[in-house]
C-alpha positions as CSV (number, residue, x, y, z in Angstrom):
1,X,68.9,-81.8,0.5
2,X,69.1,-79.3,3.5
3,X,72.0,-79.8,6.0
4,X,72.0,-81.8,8.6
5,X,74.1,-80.6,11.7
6,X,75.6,-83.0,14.7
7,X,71.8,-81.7,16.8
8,X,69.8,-83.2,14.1
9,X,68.6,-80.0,12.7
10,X,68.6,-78.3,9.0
11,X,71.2,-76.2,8.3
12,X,71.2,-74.0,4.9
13,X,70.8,-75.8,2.0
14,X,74.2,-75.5,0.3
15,X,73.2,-75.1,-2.7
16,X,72.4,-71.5,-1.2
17,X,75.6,-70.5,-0.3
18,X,77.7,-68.8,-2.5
19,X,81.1,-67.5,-2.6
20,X,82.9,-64.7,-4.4
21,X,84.2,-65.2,-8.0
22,X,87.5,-64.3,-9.7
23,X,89.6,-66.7,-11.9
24,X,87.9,-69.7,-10.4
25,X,84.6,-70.7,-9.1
26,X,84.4,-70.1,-5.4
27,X,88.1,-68.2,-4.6
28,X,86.6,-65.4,-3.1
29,X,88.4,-63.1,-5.1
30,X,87.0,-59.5,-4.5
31,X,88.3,-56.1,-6.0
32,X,87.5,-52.8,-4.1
33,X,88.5,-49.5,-4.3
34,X,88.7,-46.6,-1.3
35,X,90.8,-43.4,-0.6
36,X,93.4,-42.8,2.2
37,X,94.4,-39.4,3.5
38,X,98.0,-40.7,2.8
39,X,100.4,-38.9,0.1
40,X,101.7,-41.8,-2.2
41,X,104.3,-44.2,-1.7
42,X,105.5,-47.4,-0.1
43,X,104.0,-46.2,3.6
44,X,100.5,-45.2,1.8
45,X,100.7,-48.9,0.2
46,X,101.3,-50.4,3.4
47,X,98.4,-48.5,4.9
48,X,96.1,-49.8,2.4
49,X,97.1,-53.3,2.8
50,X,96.5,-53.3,6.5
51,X,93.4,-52.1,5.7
52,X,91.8,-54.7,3.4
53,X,93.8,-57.2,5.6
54,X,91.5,-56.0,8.1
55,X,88.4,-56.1,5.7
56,X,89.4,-59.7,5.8
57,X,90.8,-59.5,2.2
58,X,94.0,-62.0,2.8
59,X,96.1,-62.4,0.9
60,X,95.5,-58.7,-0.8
61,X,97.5,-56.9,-3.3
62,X,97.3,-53.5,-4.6
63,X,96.8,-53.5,-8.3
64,X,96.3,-49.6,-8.9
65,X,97.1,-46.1,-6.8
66,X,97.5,-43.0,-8.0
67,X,97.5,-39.4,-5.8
68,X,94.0,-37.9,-6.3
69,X,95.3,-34.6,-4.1
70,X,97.9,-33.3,-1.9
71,X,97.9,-36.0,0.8
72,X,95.5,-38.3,-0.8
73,X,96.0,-41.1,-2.3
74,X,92.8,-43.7,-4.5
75,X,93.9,-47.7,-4.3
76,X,92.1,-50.5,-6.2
77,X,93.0,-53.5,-4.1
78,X,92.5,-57.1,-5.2
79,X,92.1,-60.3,-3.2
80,X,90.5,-63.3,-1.7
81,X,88.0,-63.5,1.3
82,X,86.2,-66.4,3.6
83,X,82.8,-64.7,3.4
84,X,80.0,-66.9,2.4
85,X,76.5,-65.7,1.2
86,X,73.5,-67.4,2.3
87,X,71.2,-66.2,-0.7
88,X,68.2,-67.6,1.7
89,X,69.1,-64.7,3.8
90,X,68.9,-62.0,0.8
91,X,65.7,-59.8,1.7
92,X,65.2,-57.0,-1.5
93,X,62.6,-55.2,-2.8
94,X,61.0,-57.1,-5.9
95,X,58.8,-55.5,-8.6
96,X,55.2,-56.4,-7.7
97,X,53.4,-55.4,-10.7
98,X,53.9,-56.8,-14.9
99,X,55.7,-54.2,-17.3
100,X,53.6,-53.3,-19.8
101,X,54.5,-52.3,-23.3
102,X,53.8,-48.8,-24.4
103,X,50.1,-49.4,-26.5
104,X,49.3,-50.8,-23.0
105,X,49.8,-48.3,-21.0
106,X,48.3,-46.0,-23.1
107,X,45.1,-48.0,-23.4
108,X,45.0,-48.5,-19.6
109,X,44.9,-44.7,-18.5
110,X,42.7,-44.3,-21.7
111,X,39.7,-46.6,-21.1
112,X,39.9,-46.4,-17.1
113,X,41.0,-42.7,-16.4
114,X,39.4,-41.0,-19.5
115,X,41.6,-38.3,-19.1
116,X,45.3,-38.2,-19.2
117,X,47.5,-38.8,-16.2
118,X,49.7,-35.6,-15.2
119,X,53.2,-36.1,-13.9
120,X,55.6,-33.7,-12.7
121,X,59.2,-34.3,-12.5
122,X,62.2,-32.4,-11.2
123,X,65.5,-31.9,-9.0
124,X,64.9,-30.5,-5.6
125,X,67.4,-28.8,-3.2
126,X,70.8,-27.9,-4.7
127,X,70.8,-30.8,-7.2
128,X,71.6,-29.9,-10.4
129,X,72.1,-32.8,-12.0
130,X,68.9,-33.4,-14.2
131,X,70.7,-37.1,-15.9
132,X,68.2,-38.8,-14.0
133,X,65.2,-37.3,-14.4
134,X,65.6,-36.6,-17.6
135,X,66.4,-40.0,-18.8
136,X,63.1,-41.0,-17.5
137,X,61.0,-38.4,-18.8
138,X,62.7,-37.1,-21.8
139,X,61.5,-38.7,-25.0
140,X,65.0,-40.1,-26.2
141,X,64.7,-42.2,-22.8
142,X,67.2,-44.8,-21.7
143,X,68.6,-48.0,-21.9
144,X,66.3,-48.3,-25.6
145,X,63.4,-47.4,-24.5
146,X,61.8,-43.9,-24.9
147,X,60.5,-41.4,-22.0
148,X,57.2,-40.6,-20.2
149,X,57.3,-37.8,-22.6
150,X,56.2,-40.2,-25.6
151,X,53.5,-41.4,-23.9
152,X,50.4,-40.3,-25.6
153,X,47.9,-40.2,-23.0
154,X,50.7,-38.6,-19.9
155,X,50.7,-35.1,-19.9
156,X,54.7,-34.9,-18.7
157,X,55.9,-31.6,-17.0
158,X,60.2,-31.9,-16.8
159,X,60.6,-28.8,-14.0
160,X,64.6,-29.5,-14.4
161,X,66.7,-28.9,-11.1
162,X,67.0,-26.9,-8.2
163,X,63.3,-26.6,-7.7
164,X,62.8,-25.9,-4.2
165,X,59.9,-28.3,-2.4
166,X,57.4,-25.3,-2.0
167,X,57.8,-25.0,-5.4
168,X,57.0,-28.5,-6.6
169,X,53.8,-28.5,-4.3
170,X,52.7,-25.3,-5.3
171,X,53.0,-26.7,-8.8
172,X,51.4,-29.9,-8.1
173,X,48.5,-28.3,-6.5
174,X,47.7,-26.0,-9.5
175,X,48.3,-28.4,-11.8
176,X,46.8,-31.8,-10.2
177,X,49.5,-33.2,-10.7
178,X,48.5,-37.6,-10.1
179,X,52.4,-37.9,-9.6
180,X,55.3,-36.1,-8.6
181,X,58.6,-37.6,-10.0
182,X,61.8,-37.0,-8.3
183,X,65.5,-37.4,-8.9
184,X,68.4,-37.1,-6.4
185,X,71.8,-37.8,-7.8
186,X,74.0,-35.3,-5.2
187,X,74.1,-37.9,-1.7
188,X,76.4,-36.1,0.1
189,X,76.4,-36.4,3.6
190,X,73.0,-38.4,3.2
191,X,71.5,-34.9,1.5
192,X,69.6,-37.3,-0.8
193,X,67.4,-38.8,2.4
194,X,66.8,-35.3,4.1
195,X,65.7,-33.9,1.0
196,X,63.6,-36.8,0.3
197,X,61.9,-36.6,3.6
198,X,61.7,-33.0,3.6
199,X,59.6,-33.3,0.4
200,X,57.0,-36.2,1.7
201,X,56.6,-34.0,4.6
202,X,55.8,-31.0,2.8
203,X,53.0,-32.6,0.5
204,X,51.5,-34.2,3.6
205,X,50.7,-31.1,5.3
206,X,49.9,-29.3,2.2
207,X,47.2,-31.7,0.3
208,X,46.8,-34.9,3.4
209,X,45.7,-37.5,1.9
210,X,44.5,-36.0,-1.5
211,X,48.5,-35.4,-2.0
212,X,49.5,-36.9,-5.9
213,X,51.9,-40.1,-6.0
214,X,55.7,-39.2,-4.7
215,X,58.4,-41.2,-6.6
216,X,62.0,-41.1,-5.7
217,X,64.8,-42.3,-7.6
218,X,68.5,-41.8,-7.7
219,X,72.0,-44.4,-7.6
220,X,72.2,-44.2,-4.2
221,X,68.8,-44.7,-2.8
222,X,67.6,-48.3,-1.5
223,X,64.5,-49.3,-3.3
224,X,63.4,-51.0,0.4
225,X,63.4,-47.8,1.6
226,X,59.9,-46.0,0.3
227,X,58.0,-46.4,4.3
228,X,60.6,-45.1,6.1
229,X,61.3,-41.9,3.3
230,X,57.5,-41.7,3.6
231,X,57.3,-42.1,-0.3
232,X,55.0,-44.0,-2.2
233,X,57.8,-45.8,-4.1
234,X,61.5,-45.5,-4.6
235,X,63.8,-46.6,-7.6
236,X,67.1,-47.6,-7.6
237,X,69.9,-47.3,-10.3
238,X,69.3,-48.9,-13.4
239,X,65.8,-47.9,-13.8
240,X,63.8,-47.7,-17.1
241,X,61.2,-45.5,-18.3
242,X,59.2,-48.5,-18.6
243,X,59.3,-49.3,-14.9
244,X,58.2,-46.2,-13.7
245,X,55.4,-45.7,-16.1
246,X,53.8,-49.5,-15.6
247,X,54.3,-48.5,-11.9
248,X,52.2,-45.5,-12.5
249,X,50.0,-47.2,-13.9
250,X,49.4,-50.2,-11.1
251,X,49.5,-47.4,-8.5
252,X,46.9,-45.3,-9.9
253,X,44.8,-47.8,-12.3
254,X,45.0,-50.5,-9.8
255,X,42.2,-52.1,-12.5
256,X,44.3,-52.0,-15.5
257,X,46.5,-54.8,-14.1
258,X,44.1,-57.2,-13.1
């Protein structure tokens, strides 16, 4: 049963609230890691236990530091803190479509697009790192289960990184393309958003409304995200083959998952 506070209204139902978890249930114990531009030794130590004290990590101890540079020093500091989580209070982006198997996806764009669905994919801007992208698209896949590449009835384009986002469009355009796949992995300085805005912005002016489906994906990126990107969808990490392709498939066969 909900609270009851001294005014007579509901408060959060306890069962709600959780703590963090180390050796046992509810200690707050919570590990974290962070760099100071301090060279090692005692007064770098110190530094980094008045900051988690200030973190509200109390007691804290640190259980690992090691000089990552001249002047820096990385800590792992462990410890206990008061914070409580009201899981009623925990707003995220949840999948609003079923993951289909492989045979179903096929049959899906088969019977209701008679013709197979084209997706590019690629790196834009400076990003070279083509992990992401690749485990999505390639045919040896991730996490067990293979690529868009294996996917009989996808035509799957894998433009590999540093493409440039007149590039992609250009390619989109002359291909007709139904989706545009895109991985961001370098977040530097929020490049990952810029980049990502950039490229919504560029299809927009270029094709309006008869623009393909943009994806984004990458570690770093907040799944809640997709309106304010001006994206049609955005993945987080962890992300399957699977995932994206069922999405493809609800997004563009809205029919086949009815």
């Amino acid at each position: 049963m909900p609270e009851t506070g001294q005014n007579g209204h509901s408060g959060p139902d306890v069962r709600s609230i959780v703590r963090p978890y180390g050796d046992t249930t509810g200690d707050g114990m919570v590990q974290t890691s962070f760099t100071l531009p301090v060279a090692p030794g005692p007064k770098a130590e110190g530094a980094a236990l008045q900051l988690a004290h200030k973190m509200g990590i109390e007691p804290a101890m640190v259980v690992h530091s090691h000089a990552i540079d001249a002047g820096y020093t990385f800590f792992v500091v462990y410890g206990s803190v008061r914070h409580l989580v009201d899981l009623d209070e925990v707003h995220v982006e949840e999948r609003a479509y079923p993951l289909l198997t492989g045979s179903e996806i096929n049959g899906a764009i088969k019977d209701r697009l008679h013709r197979k669905l084209v997706v590019l994919g690629a790196c834009i801007g400076t990003d070279a790192h083509t992990v992401g992208i690749d485990a999505i698209l390639n045919v040896k896949g991730f996490a067990g289960e293979k690529g868009l590449e294996y996917l009989r009835e996808m035509a799957v384009t894998n433009l590999g990184a540093q493409v440039t986002v007149p590039e992609l469009v250009a390619r989109a355009r002359a291909e007709r393309a139904d989706a545009v796949l895109v991985s961001q992995v370098v977040t530097q300085k929020d490049a990952h958003l810029r980049n990502t805005r950039e490229l919504a912005a560029a299809f927009r002016e270029a094709m309006g409304s008869h623009r393909p489906l943009v994806v984004v994906g990458g570690p770093r990126f907040d799944p809640a995200m997709a309106a304010d990107l001006g994206v049609d969808k955005v993945f987080g990490r962890g992300t399957t083959p699977g995932e994206v392709a069922s999405y493809l498939v609800h997004a563009l066969i809205p029919e086949a998952s009815s």
